[in-house]
NUDRENNU-662201 format. One record per residue (C-alpha): residue in three letters; residue number from 1; x, y, z. Coordinates in steps of 0.05 Angstrom, whole numbers, m for minus. Example, Ala and Ser with C-alpha at 12.3 -4.5 7.8 and 13.67 -1.06 7.14 Angstrom:
BEGIN
<rest: ALA, nr: 1, u: 246, v: m90, w: 156>
<rest: SER, nr: 2, u: 273, v: m21, w: 143>
This chain:
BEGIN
<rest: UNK, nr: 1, u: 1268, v: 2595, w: 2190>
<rest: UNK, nr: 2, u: 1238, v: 2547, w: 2247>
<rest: UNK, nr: 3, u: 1286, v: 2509, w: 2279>
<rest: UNK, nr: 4, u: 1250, v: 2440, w: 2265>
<rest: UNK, nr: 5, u: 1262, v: 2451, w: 2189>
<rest: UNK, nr: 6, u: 1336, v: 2467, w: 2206>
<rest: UNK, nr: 7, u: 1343, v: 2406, w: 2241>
<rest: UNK, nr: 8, u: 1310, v: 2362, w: 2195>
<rest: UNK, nr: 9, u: 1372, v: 2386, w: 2141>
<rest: UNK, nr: 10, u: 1427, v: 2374, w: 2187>
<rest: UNK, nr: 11, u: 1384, v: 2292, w: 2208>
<rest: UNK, nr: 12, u: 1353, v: 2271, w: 2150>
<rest: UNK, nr: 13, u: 1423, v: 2255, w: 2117>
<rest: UNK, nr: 14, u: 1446, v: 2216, w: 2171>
<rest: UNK, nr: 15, u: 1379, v: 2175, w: 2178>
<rest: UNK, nr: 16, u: 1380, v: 2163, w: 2106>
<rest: UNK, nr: 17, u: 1460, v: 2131, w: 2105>
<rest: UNK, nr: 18, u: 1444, v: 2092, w: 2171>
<rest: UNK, nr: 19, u: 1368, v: 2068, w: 2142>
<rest: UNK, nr: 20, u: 1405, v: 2056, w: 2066>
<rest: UNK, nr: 21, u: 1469, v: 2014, w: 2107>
<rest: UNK, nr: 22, u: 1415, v: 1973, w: 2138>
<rest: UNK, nr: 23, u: 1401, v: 1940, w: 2060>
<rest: UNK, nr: 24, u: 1466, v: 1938, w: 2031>
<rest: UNK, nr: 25, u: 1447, v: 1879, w: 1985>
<rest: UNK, nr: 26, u: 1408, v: 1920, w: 1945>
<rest: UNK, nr: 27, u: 1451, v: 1949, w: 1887>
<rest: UNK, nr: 28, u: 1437, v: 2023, w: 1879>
<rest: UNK, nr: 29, u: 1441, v: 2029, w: 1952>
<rest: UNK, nr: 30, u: 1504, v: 1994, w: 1951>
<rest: UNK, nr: 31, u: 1535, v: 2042, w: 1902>
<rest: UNK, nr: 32, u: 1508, v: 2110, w: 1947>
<rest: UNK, nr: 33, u: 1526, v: 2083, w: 2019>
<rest: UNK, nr: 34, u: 1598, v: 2075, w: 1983>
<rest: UNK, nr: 35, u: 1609, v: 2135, w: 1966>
<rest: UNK, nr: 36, u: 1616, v: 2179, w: 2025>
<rest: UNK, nr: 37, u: 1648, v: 2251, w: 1987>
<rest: UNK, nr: 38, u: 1564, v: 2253, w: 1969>
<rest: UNK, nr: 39, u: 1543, v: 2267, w: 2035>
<rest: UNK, nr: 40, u: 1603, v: 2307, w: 2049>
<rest: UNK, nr: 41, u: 1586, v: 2356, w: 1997>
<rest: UNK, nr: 42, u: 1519, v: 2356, w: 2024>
<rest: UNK, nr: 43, u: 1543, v: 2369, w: 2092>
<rest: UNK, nr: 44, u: 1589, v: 2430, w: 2061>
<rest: UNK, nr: 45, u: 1530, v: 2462, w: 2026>
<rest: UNK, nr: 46, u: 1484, v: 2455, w: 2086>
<rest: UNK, nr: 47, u: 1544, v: 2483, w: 2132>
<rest: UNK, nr: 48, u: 1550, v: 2543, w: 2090>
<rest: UNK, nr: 49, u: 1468, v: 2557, w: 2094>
<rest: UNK, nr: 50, u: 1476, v: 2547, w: 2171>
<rest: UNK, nr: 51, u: 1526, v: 2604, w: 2177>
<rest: UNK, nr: 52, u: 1499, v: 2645, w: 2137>
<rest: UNK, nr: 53, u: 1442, v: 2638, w: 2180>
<rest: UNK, nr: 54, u: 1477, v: 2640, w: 2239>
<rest: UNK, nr: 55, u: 1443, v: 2576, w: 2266>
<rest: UNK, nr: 56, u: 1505, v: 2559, w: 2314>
<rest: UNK, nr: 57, u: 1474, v: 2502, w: 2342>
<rest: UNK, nr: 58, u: 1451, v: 2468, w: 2268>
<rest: UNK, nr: 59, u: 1518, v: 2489, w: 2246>
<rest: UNK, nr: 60, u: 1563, v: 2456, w: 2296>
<rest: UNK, nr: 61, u: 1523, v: 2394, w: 2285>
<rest: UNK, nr: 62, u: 1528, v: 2397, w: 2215>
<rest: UNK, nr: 63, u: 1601, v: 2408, w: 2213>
<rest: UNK, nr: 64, u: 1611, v: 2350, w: 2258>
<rest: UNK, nr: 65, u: 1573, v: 2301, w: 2211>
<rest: UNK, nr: 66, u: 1615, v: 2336, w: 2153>
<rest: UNK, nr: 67, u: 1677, v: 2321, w: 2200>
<rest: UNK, nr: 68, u: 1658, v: 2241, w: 2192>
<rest: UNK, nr: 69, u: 1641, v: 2237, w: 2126>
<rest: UNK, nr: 70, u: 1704, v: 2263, w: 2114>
<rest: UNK, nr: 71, u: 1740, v: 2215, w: 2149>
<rest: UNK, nr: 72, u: 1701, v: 2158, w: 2116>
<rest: UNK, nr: 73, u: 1741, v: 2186, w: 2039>
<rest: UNK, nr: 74, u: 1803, v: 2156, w: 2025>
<rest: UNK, nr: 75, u: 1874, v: 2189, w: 2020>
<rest: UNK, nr: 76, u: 1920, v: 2189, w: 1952>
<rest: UNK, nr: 77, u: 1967, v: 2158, w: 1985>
<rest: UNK, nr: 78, u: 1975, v: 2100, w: 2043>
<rest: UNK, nr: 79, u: 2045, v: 2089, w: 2088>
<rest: UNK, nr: 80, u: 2047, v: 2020, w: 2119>
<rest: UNK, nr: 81, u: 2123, v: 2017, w: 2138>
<rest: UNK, nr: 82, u: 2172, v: 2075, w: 2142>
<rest: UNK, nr: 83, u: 2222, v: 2011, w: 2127>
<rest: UNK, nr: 84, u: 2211, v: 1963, w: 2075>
<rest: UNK, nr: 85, u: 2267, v: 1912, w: 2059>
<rest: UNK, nr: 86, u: 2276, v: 1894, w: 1988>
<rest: UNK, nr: 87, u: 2225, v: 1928, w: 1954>
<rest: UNK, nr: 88, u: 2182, v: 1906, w: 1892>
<rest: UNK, nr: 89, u: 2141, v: 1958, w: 1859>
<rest: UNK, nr: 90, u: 2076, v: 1934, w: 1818>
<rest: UNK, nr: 91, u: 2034, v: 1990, w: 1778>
<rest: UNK, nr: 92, u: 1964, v: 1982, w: 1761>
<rest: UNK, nr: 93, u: 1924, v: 2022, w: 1718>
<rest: UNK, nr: 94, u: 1859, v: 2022, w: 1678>
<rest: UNK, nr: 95, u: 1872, v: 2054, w: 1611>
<rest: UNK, nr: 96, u: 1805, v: 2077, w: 1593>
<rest: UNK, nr: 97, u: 1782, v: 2049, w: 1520>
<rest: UNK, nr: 98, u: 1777, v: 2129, w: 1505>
<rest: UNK, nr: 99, u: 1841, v: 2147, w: 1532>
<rest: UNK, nr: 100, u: 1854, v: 2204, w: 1484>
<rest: UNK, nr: 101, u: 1938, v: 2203, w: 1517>
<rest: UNK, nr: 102, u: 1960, v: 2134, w: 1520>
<rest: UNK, nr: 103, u: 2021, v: 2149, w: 1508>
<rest: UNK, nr: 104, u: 2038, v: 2190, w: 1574>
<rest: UNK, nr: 105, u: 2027, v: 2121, w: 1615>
<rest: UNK, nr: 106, u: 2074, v: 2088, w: 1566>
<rest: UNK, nr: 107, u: 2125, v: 2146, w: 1580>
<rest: UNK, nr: 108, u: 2117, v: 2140, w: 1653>
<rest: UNK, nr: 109, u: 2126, v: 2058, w: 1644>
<rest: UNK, nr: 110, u: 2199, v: 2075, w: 1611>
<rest: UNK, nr: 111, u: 2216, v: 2126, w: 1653>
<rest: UNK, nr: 112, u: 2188, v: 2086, w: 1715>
<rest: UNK, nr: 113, u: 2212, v: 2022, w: 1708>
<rest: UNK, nr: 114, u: 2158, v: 1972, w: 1759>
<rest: UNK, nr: 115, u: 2173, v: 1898, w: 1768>
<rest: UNK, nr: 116, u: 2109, v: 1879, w: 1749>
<rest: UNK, nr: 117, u: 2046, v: 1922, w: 1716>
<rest: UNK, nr: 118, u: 1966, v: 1909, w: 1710>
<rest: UNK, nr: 119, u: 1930, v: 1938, w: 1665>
<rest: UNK, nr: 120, u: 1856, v: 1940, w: 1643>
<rest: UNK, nr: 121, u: 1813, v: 1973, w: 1589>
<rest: UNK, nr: 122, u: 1875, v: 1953, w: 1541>
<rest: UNK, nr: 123, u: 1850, v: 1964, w: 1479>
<rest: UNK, nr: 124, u: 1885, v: 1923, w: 1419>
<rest: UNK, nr: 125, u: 1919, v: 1984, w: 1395>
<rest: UNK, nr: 126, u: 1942, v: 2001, w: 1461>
<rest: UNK, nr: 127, u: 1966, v: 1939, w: 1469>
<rest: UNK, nr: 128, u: 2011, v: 1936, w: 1411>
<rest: UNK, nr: 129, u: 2045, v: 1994, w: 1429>
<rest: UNK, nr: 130, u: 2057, v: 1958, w: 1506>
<rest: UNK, nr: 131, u: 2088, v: 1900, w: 1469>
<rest: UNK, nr: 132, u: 2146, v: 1945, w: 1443>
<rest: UNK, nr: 133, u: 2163, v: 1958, w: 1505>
<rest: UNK, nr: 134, u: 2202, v: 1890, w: 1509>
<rest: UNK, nr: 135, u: 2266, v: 1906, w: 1535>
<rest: UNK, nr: 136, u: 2242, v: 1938, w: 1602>
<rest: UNK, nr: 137, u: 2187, v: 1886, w: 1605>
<rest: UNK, nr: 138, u: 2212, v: 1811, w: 1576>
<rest: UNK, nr: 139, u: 2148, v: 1775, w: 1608>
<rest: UNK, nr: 140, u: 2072, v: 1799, w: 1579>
<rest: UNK, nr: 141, u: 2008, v: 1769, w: 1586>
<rest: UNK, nr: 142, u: 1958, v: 1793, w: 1537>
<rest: UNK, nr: 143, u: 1952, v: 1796, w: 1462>
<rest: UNK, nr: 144, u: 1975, v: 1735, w: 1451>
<rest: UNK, nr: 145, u: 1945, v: 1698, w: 1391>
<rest: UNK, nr: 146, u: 1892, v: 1648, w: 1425>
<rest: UNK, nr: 147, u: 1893, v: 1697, w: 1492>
<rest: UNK, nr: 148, u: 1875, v: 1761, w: 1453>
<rest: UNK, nr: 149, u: 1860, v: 1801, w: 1525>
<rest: UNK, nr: 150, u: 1821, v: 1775, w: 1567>
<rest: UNK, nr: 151, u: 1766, v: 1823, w: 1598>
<rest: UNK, nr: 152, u: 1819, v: 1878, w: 1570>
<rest: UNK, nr: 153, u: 1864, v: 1858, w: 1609>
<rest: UNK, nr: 154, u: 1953, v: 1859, w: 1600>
<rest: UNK, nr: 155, u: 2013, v: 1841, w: 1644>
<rest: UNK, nr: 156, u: 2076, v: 1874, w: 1638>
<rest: UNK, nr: 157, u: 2133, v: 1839, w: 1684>
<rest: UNK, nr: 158, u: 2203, v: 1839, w: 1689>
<rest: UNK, nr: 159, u: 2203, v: 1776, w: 1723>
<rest: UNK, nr: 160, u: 2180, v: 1705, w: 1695>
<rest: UNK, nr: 161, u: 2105, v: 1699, w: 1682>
<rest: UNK, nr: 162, u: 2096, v: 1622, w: 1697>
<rest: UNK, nr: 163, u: 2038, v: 1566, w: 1679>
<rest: UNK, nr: 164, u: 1991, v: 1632, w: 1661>
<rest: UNK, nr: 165, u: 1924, v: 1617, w: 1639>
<rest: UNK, nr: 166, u: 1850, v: 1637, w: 1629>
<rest: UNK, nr: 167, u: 1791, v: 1618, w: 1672>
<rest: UNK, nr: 168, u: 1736, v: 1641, w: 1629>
<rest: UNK, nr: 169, u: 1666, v: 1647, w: 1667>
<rest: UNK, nr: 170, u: 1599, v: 1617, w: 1638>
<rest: UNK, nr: 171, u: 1579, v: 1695, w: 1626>
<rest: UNK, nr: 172, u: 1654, v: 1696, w: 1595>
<rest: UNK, nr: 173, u: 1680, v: 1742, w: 1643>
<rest: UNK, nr: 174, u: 1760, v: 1729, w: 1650>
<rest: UNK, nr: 175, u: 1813, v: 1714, w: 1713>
<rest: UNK, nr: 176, u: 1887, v: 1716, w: 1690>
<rest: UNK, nr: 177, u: 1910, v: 1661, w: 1742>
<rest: UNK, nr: 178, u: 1994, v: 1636, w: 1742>
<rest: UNK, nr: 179, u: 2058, v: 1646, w: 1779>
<rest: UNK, nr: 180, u: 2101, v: 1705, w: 1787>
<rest: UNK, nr: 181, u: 2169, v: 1688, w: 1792>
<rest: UNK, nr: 182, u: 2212, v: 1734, w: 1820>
<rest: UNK, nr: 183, u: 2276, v: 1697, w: 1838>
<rest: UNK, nr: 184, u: 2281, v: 1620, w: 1851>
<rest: UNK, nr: 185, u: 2266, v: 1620, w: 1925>
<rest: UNK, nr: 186, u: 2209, v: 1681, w: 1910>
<rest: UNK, nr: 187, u: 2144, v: 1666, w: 1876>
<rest: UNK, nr: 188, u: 2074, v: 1674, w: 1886>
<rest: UNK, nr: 189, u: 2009, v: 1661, w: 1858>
<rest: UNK, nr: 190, u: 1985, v: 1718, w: 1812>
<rest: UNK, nr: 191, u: 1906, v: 1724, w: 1800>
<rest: UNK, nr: 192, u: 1872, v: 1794, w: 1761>
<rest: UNK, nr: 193, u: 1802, v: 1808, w: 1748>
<rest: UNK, nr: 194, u: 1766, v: 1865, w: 1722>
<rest: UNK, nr: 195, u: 1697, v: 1854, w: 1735>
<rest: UNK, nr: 196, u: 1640, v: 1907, w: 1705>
<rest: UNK, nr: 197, u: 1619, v: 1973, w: 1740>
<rest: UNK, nr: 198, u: 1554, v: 1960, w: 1772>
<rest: UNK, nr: 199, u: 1507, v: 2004, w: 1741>
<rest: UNK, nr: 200, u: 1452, v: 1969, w: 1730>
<rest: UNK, nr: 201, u: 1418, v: 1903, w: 1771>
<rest: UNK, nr: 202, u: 1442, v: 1855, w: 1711>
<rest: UNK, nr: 203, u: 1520, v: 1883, w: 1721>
<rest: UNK, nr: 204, u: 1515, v: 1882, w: 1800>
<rest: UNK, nr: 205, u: 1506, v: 1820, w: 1785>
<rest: UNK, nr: 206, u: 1555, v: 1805, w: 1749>
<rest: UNK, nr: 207, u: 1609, v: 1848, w: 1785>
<rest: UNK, nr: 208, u: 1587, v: 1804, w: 1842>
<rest: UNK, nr: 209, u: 1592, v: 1734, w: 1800>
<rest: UNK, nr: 210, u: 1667, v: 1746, w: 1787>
<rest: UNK, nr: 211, u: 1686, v: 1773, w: 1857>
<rest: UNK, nr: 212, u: 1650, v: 1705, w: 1878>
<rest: UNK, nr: 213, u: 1700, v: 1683, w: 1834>
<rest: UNK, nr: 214, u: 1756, v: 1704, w: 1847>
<rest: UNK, nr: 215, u: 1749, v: 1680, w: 1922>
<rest: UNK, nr: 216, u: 1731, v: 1610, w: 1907>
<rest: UNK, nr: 217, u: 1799, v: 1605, w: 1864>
<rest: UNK, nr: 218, u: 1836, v: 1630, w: 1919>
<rest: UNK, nr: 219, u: 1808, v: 1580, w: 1967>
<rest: UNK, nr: 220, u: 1819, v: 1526, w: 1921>
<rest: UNK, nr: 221, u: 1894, v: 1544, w: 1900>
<rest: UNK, nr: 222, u: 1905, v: 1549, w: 1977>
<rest: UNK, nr: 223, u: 1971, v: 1577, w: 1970>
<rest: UNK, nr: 224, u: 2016, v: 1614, w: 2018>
<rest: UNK, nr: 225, u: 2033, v: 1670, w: 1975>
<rest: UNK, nr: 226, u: 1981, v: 1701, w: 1940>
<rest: UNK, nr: 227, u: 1968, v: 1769, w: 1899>
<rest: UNK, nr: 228, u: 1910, v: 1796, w: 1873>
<rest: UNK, nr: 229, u: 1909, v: 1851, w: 1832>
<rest: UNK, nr: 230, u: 1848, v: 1886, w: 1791>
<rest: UNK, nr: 231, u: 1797, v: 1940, w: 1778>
<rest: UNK, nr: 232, u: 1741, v: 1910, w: 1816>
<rest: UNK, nr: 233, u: 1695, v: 1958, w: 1809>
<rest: UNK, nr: 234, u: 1669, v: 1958, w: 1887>
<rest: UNK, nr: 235, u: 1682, v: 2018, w: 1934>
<rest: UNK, nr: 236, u: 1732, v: 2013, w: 1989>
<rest: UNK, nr: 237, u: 1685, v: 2042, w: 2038>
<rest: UNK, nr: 238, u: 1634, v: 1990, w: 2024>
<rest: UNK, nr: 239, u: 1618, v: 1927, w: 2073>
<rest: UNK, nr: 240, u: 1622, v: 1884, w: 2015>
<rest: UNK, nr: 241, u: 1705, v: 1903, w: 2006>
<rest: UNK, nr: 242, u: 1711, v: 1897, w: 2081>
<rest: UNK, nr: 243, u: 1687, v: 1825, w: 2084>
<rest: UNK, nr: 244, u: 1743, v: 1803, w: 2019>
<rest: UNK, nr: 245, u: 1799, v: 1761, w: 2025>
<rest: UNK, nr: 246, u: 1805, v: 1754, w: 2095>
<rest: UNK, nr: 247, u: 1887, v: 1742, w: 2124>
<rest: UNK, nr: 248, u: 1905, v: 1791, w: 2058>
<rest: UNK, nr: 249, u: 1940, v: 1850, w: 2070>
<rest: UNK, nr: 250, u: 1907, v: 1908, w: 2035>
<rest: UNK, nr: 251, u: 1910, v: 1988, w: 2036>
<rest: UNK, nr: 252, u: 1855, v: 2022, w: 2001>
<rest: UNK, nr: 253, u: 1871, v: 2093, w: 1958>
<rest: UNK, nr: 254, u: 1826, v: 2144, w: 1921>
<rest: UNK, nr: 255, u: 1839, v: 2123, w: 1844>
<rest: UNK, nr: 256, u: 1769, v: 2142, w: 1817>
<rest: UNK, nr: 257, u: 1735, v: 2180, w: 1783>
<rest: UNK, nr: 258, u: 1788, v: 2224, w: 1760>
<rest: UNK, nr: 259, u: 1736, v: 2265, w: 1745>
<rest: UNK, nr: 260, u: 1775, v: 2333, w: 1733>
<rest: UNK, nr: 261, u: 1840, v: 2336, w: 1683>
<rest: UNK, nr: 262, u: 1845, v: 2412, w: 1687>
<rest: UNK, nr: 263, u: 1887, v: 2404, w: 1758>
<rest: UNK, nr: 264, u: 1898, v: 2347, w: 1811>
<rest: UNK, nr: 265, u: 1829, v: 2310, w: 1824>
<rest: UNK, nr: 266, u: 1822, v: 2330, w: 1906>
<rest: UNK, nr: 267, u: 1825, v: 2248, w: 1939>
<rest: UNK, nr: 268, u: 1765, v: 2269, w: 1986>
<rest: UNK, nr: 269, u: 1716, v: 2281, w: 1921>
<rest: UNK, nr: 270, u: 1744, v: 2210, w: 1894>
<rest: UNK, nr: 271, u: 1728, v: 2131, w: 1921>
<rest: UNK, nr: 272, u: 1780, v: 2068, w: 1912>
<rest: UNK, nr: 273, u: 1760, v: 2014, w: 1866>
<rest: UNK, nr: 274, u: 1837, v: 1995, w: 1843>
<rest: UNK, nr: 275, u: 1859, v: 1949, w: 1889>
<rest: UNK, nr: 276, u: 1910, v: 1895, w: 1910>
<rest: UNK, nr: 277, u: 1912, v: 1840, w: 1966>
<rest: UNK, nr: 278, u: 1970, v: 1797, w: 1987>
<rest: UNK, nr: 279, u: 1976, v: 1748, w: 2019>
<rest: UNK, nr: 280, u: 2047, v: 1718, w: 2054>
<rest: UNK, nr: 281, u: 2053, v: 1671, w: 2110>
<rest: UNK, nr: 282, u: 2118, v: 1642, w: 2081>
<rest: UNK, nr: 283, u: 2163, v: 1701, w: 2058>
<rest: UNK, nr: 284, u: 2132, v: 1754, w: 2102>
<rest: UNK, nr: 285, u: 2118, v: 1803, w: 2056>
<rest: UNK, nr: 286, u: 2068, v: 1868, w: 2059>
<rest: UNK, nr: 287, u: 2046, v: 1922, w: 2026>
<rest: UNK, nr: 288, u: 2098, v: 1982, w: 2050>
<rest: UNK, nr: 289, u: 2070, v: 2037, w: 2011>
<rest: UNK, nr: 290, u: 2007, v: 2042, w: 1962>
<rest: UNK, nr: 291, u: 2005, v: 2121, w: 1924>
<rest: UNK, nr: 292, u: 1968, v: 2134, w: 1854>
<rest: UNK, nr: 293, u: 2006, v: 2174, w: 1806>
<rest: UNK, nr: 294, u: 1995, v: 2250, w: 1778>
<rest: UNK, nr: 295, u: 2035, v: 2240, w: 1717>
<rest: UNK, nr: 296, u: 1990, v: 2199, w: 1683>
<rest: UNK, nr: 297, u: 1940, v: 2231, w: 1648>
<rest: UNK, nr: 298, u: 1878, v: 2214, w: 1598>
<rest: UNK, nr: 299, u: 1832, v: 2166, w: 1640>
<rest: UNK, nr: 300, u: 1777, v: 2168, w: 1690>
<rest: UNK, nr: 301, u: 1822, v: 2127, w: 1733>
<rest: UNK, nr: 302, u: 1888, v: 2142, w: 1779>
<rest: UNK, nr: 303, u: 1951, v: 2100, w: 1764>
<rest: UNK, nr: 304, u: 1966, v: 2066, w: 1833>
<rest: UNK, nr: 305, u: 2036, v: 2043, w: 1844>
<rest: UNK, nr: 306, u: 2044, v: 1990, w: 1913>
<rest: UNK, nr: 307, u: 2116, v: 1973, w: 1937>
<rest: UNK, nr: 308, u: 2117, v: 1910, w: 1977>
<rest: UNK, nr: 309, u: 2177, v: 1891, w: 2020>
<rest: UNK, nr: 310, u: 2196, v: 1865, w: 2085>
């Protein structure tokens, strides 16, 4: 095989991320440029051709490029601080309207007790079953009569839920907005989204609309202690993320798509669209540890579980 041709599969990869990055406002672009596991299994198949060729030259190349991609995936799990004073432990987790095994993320919530828990895709049934849970979790948001769940969303908290409310969007797309109330001298603004997955223009759009959101509330609550939790449906990787929430503390892990429920979904093969900021000038706190959880089974999504401490 000429050695133009090889070279053309080890470039034209590379050209095509750097020449797609170039438009990132345009939203199927967007949605490839984010997700670098792609090119890396392009780079994994082309390395294999390249040594069975034994194009050494092609194939150190290629490996190289494979190297970066690689580097560009996100890990399962994310260690901030080896230390974290006073710990608090929030769970997130999309549910997954067909979740066919609800019930092993209700198991893990009892067995797991987590000071406060986000969920989305709650689907009414679901949510009944959450509301039992009661004793571990006095304070819920979500399937209320007159809140029903707004953009599927529930709160579980074992702390006080204050002044909660419902900022509905003229395309009626939903922010959960109120206080968390951890002890008298700890609070802090709460806000959860779920906007849509983009796959088409029209919900690009719309994903967007809400993130837009979500930012303007933030600037106009203006508060010193802030968290914002959600499936946001944009890629970790992308510039879009980078640019969010800037002076939040954030740490980015591999939650979807669980693609595989046969054995653990490899992290590398997987992007991070779950995500929490915070935001503490007064109290100090940060995000110590952020790790999604194997135990929970039945959705296209990881369960992530943040501590945040001192």
């Amino acid at each position: 095989m000429k050695k133009w041709i090889l070279w053309l599969v080890v470039a034209i990869p590379v050209l095509v991320w750097g020449g797609l990055s170039l438009y990132p406002n345009i939203w199927w672009v967007e949605n490839i440029i984010a997700f670098p596991a792609l090119f890396l299994a392009y780079y994994v198949l082309a390395s294999c051709l390249l040594l069975f060729l034994k194009s050494w030259a092609h194939l150190v190349v290629s490996v190289i490029a494979m190297s970066v991609y690689y580097m560009l995936t996100l890990p399962s799990t994310t260690l901030h601080r080896h230390q974290c004073d006073r710990p608090v432990s929030i769970v997130q987790f999309n549910l997954y309207y067909e979740n066919q095994d609800p019930n092993a993320f209700i198991n893990y919530l009892m067995a797991h007790p987590s000071d406060l828990v986000v969920m989305q895709e709650v689907a009414p049934e679901i949510g009944e079953k959450l509301k039992l849970l009661g004793d571990l979790y006095p304070y819920q948001y979500g399937g209320q009569e007159g809140v029903g769940y707004p953009s599927s969303q529930m709160i579980l908290s074992r702390h006080p839920l204050e002044e909660m409310s419902v900022y509905t969007t003229p395309d009626r797309q939903h922010v959960i907005s109120g206080s968390w109330k951890l002890s008298p001298g700890r609070q802090v603004h709460l806000l959860t989204a779920h906007p849509p997955s983009p796959r088409s223009l029209e919900l690009w759009h719309r994903r967007n609309a809400l993130i837009s959101t979500v930012e303007r509330m933030v600037e106009s609550y203006s508060s010193d202690e802030m968290l914002i939790v959600g499936d946001f449906n944009l890629s970790a990787t992308s510039i879009r993320y980078a640019k969010l929430f800037p002076g939040f503390d954030s740490a980015a892990v591999a939650s979807w798509p669980n693609w595989n429920h046969m054995f653990t979904t490899p992290a590398f093969t997987m992007i991070g669209i779950d995500h929490l900021w915070i935001k503490s000038q007064k109290t100090g706190w940060r995000i110590c540890s952020r790790s999604t959880r194997e135990s929970v089974s039945g959705s296209d999504h990881k369960a992530v579980k943040t501590i945040i401490g001192y």
